[in-house]
C-alpha atoms as an extended CHARMM CRD file, in Angstrom:
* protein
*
       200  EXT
         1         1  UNK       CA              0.0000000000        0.0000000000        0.0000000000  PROA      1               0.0000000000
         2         2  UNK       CA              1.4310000000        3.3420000000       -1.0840000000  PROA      2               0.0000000000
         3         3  UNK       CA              0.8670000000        6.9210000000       -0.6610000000  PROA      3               0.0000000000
         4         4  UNK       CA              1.0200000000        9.2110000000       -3.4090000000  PROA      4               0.0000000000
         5         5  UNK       CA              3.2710000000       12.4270000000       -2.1990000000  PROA      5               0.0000000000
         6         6  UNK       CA              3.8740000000       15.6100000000       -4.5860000000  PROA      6               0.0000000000
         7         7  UNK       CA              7.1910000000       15.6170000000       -5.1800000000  PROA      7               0.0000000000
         8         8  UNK       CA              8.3970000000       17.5360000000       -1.8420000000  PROA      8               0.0000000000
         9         9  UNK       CA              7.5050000000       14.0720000000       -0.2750000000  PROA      9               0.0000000000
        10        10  UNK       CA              5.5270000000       15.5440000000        2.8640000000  PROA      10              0.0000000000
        11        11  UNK       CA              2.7000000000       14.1830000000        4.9270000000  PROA      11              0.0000000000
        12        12  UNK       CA              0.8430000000       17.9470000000        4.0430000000  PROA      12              0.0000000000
        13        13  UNK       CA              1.1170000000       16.9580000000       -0.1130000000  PROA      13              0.0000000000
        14        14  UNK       CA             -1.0380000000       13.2560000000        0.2950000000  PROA      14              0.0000000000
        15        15  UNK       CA             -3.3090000000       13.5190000000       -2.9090000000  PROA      15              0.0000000000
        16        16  UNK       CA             -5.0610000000       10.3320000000       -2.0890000000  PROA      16              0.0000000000
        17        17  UNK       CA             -6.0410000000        8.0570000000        0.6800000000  PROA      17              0.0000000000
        18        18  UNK       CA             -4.4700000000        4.1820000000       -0.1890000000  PROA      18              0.0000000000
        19        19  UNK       CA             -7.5130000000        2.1470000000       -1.1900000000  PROA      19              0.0000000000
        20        20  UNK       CA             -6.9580000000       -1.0560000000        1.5440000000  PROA      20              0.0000000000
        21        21  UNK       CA             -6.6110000000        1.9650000000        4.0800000000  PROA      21              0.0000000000
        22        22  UNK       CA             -9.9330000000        1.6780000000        6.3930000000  PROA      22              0.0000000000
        23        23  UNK       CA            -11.3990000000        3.0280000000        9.1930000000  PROA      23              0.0000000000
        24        24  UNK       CA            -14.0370000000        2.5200000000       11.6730000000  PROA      24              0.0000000000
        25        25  UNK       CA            -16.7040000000        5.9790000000       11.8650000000  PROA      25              0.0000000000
        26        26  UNK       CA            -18.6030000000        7.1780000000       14.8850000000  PROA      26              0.0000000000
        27        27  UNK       CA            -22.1660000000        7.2850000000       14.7000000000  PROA      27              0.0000000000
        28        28  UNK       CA            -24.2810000000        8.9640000000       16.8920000000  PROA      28              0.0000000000
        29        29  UNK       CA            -26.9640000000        7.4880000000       18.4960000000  PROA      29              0.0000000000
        30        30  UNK       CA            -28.6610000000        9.6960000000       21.5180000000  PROA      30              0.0000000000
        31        31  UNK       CA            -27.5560000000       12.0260000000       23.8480000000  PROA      31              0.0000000000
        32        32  UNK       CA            -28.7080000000       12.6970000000       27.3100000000  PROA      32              0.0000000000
        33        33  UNK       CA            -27.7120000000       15.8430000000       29.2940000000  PROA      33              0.0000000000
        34        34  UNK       CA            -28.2420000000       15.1830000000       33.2410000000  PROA      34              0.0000000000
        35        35  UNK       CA            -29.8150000000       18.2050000000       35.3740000000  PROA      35              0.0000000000
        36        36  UNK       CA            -30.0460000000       17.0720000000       38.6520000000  PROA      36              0.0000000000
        37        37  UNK       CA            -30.2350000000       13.6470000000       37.7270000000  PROA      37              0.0000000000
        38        38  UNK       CA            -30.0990000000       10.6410000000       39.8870000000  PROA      38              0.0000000000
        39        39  UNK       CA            -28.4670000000        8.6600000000       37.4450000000  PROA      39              0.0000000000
        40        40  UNK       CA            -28.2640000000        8.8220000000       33.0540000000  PROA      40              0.0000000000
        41        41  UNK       CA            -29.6390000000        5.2170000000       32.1530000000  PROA      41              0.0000000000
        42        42  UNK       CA            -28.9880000000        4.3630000000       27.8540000000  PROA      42              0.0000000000
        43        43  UNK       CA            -31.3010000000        1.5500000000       27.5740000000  PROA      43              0.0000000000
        44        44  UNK       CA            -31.9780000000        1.7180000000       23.8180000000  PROA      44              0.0000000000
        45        45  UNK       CA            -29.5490000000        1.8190000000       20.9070000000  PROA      45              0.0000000000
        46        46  UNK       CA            -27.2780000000       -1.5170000000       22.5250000000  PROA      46              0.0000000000
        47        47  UNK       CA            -28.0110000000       -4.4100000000       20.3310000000  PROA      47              0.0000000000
        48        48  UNK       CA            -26.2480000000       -5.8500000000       17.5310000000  PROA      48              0.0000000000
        49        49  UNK       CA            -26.2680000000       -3.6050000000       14.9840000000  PROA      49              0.0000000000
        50        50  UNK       CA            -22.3850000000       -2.2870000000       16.0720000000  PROA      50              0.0000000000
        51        51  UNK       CA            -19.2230000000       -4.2840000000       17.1980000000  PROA      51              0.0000000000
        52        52  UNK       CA            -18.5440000000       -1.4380000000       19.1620000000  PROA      52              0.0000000000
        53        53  UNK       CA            -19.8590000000        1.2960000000       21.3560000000  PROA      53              0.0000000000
        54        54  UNK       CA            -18.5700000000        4.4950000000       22.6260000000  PROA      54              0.0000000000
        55        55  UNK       CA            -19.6540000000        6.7830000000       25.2290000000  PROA      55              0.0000000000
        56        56  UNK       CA            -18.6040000000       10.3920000000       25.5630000000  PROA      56              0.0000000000
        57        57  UNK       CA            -18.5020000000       12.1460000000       28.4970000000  PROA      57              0.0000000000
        58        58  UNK       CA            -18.4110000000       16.0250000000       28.2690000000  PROA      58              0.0000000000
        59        59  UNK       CA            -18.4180000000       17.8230000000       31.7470000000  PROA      59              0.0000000000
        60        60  UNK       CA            -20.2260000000       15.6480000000       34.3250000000  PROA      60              0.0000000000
        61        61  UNK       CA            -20.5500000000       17.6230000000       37.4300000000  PROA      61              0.0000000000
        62        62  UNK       CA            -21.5060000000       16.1080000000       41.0030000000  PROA      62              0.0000000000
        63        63  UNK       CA            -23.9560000000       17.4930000000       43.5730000000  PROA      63              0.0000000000
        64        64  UNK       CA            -22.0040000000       16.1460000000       46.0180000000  PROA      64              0.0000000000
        65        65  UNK       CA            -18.4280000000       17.0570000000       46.9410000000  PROA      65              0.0000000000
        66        66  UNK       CA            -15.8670000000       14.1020000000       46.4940000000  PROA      66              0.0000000000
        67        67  UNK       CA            -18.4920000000       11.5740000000       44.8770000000  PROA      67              0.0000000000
        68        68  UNK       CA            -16.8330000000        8.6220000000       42.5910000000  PROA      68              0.0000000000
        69        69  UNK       CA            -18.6200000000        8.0280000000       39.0040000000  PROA      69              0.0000000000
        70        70  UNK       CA            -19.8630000000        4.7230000000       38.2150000000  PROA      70              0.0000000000
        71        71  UNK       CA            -21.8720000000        2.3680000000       35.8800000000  PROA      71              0.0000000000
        72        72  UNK       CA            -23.5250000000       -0.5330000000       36.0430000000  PROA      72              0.0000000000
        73        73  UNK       CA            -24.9320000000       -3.1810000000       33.2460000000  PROA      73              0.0000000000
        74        74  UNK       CA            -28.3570000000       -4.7440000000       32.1840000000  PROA      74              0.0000000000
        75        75  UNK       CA            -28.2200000000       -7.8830000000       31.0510000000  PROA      75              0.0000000000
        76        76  UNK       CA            -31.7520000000       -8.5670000000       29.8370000000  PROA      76              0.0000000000
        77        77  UNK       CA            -33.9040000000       -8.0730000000       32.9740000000  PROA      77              0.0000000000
        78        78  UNK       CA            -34.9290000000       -4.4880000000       34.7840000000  PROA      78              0.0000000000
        79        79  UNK       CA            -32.0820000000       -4.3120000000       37.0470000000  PROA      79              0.0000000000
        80        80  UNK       CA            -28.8960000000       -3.5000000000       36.5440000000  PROA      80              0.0000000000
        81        81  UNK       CA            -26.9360000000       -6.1870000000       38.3370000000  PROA      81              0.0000000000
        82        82  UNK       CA            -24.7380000000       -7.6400000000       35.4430000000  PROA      82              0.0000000000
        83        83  UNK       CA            -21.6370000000      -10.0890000000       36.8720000000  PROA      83              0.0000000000
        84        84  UNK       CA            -18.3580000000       -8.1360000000       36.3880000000  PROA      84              0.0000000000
        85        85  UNK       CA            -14.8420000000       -8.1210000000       37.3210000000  PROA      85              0.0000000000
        86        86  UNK       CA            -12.9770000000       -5.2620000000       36.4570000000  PROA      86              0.0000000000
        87        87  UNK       CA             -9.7570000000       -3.7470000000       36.7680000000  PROA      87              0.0000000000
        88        88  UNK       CA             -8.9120000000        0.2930000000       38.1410000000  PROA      88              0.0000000000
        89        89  UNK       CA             -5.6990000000        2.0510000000       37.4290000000  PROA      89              0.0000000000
        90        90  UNK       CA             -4.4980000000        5.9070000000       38.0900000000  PROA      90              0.0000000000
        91        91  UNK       CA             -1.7720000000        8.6420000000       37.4350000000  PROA      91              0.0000000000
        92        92  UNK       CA             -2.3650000000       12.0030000000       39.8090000000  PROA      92              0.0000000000
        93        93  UNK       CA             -0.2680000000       15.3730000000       39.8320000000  PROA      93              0.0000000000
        94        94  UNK       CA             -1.3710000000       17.9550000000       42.3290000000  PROA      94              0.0000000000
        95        95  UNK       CA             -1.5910000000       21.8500000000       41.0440000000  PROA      95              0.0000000000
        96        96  UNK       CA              0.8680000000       23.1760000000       43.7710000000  PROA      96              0.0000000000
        97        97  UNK       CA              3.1990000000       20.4660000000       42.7120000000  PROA      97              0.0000000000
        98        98  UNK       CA              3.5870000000       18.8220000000       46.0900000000  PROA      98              0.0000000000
        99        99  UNK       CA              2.8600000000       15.6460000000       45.1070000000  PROA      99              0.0000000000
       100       100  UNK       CA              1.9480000000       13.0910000000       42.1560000000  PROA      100             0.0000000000
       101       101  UNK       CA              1.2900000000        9.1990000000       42.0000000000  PROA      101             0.0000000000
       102       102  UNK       CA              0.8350000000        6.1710000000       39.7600000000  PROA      102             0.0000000000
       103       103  UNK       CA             -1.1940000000        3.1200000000       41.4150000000  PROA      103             0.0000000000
       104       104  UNK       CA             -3.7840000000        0.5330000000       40.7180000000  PROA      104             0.0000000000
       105       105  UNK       CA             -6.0930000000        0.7450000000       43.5420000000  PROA      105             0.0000000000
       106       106  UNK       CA             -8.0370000000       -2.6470000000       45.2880000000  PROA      106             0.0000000000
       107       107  UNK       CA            -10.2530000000       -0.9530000000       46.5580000000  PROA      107             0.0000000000
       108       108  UNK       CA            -11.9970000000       -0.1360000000       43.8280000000  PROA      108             0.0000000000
       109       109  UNK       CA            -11.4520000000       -3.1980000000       41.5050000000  PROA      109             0.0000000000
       110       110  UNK       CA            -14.5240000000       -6.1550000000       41.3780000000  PROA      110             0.0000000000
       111       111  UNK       CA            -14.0240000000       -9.8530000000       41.0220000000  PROA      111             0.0000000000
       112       112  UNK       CA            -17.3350000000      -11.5840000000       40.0180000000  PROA      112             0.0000000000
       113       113  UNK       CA            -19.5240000000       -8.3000000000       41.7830000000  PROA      113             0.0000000000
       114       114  UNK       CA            -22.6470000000       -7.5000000000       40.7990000000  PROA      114             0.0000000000
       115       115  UNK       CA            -22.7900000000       -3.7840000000       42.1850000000  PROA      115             0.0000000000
       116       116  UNK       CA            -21.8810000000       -0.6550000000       40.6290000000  PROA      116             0.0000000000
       117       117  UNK       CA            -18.4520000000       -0.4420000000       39.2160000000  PROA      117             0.0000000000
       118       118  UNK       CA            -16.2090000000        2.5720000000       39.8180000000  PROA      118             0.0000000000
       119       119  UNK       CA            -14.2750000000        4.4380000000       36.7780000000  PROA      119             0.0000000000
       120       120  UNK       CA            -13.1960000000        7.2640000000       38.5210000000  PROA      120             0.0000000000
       121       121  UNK       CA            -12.1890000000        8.3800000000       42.5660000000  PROA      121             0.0000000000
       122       122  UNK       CA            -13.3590000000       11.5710000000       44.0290000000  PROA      122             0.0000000000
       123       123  UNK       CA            -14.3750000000       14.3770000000       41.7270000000  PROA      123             0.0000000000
       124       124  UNK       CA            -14.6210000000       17.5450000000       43.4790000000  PROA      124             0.0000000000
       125       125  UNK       CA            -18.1500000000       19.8560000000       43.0480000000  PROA      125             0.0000000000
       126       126  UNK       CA            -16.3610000000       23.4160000000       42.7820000000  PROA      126             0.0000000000
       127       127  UNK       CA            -17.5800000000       25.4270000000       40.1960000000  PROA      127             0.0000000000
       128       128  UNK       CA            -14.7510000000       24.6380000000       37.6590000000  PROA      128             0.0000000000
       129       129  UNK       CA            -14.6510000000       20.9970000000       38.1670000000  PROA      129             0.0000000000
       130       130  UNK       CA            -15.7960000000       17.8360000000       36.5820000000  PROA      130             0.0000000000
       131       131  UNK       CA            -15.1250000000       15.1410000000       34.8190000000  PROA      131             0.0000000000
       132       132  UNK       CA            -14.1990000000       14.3070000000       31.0320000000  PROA      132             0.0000000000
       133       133  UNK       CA            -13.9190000000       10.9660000000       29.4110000000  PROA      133             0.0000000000
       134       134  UNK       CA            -15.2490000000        7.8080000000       27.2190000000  PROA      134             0.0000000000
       135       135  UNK       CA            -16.4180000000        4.4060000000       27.8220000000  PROA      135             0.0000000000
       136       136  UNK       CA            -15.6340000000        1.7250000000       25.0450000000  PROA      136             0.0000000000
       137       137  UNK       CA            -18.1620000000       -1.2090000000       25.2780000000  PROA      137             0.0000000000
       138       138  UNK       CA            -17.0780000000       -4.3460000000       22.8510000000  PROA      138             0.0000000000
       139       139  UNK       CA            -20.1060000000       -7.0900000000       21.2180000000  PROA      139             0.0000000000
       140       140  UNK       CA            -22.7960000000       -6.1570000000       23.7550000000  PROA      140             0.0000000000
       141       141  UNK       CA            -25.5350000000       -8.3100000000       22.4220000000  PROA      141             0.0000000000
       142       142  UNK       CA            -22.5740000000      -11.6660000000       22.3910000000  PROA      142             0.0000000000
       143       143  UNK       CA            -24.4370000000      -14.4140000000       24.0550000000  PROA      143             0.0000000000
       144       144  UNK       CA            -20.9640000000      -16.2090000000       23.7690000000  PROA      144             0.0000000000
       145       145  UNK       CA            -18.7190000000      -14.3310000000       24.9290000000  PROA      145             0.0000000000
       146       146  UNK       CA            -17.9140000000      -12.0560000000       28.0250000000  PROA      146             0.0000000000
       147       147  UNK       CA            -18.4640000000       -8.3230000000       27.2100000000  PROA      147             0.0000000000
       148       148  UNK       CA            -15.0980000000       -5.8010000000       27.5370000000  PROA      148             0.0000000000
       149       149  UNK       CA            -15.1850000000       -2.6870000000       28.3590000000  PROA      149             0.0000000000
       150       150  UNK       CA            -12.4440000000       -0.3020000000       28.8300000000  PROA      150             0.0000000000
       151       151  UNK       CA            -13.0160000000        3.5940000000       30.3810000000  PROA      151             0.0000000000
       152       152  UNK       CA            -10.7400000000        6.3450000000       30.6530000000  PROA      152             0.0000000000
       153       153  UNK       CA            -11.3640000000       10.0220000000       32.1120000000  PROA      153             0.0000000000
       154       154  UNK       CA             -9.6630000000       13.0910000000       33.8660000000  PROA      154             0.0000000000
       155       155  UNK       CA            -11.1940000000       14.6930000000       36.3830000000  PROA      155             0.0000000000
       156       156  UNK       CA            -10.3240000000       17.1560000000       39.7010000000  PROA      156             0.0000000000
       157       157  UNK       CA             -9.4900000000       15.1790000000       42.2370000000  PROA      157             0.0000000000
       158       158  UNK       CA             -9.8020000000       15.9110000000       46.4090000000  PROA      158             0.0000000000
       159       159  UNK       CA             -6.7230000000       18.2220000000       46.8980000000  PROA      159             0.0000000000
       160       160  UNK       CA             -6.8080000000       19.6330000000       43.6900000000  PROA      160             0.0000000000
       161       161  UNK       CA             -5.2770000000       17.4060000000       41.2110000000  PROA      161             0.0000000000
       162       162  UNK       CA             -5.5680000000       15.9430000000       37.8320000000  PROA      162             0.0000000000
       163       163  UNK       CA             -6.5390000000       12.2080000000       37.7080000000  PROA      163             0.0000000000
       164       164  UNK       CA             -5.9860000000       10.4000000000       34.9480000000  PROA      164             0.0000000000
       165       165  UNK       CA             -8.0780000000        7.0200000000       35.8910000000  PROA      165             0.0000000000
       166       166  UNK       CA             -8.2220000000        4.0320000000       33.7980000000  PROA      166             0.0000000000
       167       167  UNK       CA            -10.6120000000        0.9840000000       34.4140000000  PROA      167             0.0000000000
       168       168  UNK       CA            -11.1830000000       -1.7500000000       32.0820000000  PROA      168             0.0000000000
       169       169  UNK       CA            -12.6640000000       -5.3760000000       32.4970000000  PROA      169             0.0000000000
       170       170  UNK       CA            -15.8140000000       -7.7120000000       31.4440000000  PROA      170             0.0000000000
       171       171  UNK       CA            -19.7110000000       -8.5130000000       32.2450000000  PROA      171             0.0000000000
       172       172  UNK       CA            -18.9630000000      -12.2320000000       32.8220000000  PROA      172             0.0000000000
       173       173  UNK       CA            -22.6210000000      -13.3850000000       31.3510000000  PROA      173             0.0000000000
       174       174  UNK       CA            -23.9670000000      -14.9050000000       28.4530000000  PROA      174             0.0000000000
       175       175  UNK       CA            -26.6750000000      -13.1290000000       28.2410000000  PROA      175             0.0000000000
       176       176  UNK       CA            -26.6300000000       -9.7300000000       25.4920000000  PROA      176             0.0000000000
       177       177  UNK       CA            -25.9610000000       -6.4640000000       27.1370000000  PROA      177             0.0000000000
       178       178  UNK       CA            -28.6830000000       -4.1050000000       26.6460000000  PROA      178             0.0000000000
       179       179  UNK       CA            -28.8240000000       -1.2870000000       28.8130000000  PROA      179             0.0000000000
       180       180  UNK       CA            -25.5930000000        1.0700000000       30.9070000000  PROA      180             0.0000000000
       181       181  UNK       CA            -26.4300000000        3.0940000000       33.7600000000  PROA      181             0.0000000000
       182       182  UNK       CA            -23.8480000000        6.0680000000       34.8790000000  PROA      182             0.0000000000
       183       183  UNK       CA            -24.5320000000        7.3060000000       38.2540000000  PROA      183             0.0000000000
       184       184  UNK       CA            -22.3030000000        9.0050000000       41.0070000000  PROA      184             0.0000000000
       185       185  UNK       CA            -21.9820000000        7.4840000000       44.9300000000  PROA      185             0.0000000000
       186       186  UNK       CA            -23.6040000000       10.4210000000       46.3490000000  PROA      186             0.0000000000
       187       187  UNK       CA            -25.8820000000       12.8290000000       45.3310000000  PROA      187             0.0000000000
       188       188  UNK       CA            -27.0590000000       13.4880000000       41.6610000000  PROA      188             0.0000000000
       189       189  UNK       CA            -25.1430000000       14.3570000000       38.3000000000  PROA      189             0.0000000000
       190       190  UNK       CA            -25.6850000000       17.7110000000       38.7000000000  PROA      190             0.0000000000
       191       191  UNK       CA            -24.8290000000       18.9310000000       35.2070000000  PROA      191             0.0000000000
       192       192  UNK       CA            -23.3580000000       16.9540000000       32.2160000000  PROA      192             0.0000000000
       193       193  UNK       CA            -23.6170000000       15.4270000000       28.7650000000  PROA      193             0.0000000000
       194       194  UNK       CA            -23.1030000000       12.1270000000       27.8890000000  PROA      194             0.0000000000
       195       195  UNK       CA            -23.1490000000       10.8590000000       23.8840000000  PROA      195             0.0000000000
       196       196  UNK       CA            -23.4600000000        7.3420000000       22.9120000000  PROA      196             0.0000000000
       197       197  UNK       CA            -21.9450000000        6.3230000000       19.3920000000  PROA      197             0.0000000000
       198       198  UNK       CA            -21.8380000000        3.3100000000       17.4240000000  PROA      198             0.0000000000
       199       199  UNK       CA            -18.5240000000        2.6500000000       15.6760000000  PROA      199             0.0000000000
       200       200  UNK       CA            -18.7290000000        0.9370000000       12.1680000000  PROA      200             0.0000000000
């Protein structure tokens, strides 16, 4: 596969995309924006239609000082209870520069829990706070296979610091995936937006 370069040979003089060069394109689905909301719950647009889907988070705000973001699966019923185990991961740098860390954290992983599964730590409720991120969810509606899922997002943390927290892991069921509920640990979702795309 070659690209086709003017003849000053650089990467801003590409005439033409290689033809067995492909790509996978977002498509939107829905899009919720939380207002004092107890939790944002995408319970349509999960089936089989994508390989892979991608949530956006753009500013999600807490009511409550120092609450930890969360999700939870549906698996086919009305609860969202889905079997997971999960990894949780973070780098940290504090503004005044006194300190800065890279851990994974047991305390916030899950091995074969049903309850809500953390993808960030404590995200502060100032006014210029909040939390930014996506949410990669792989074959939802596989009644073979476990469902991956792999989440990344900055946010303030306690102490005023960027967090970089990564979480990844699986819904260990058979059953299809077919609804994801974000929530915080305490209080609402103040304020936020939160896109859900399909990736082709």
């Amino acid at each position: 596969m070659a690209l086709n370069f003017a003849n000053n040979n650089s990467l801003s003089a590409i005439t033409a995309k290689p033809s067995g060069l492909s790509g996978g394109s977002m498509n939107l689905i829905s899009t919720q924006t939380a207002s004092s909301s107890a939790n944002v719950s995408f319970t349509s647009g999960i089936d089989d239609t994508y390989d892979e889907y991608v949530f956006k988070f753009y500013n999600i705000h807490p009511q409550t000082d120092n609450a930890e973001f969360q999700f939870n699966f549906r698996d086919g019923g009305s609860a969202y209870d889905a079997t997971k185990t999960t990894t949780f991961f973070y780098a940290d740098h504090r503004e005044d520069d006194a300190g800065a860390s890279l851990a994974y954290d047991t305390g916030r992983d899950l091995a074969q829990g049903t309850g809500v599964a953390k993808i960030s730590r404590q995200v502060r409720n100032h006014n210029d706070s909040g939390l930014n991120g996506e949410f990669n969810l792989f074959s939802p509606s596989s009644t073979t296979f476990v469902k991956h899922f792999i989440a990344k997002n900055n946010h303030v943390l306690e102490g005023d610091a960027s967090i970089n927290v990564f979480t990844a892991g699986y819904a260990n069921v058979t059953a299809a995936i077919d609804g994801v509920q974000f929530s915080f640990s305490s209080g609402n979702i103040d304020s936020g937006v939160i896109k859900l795309y399909g990736v082709s």
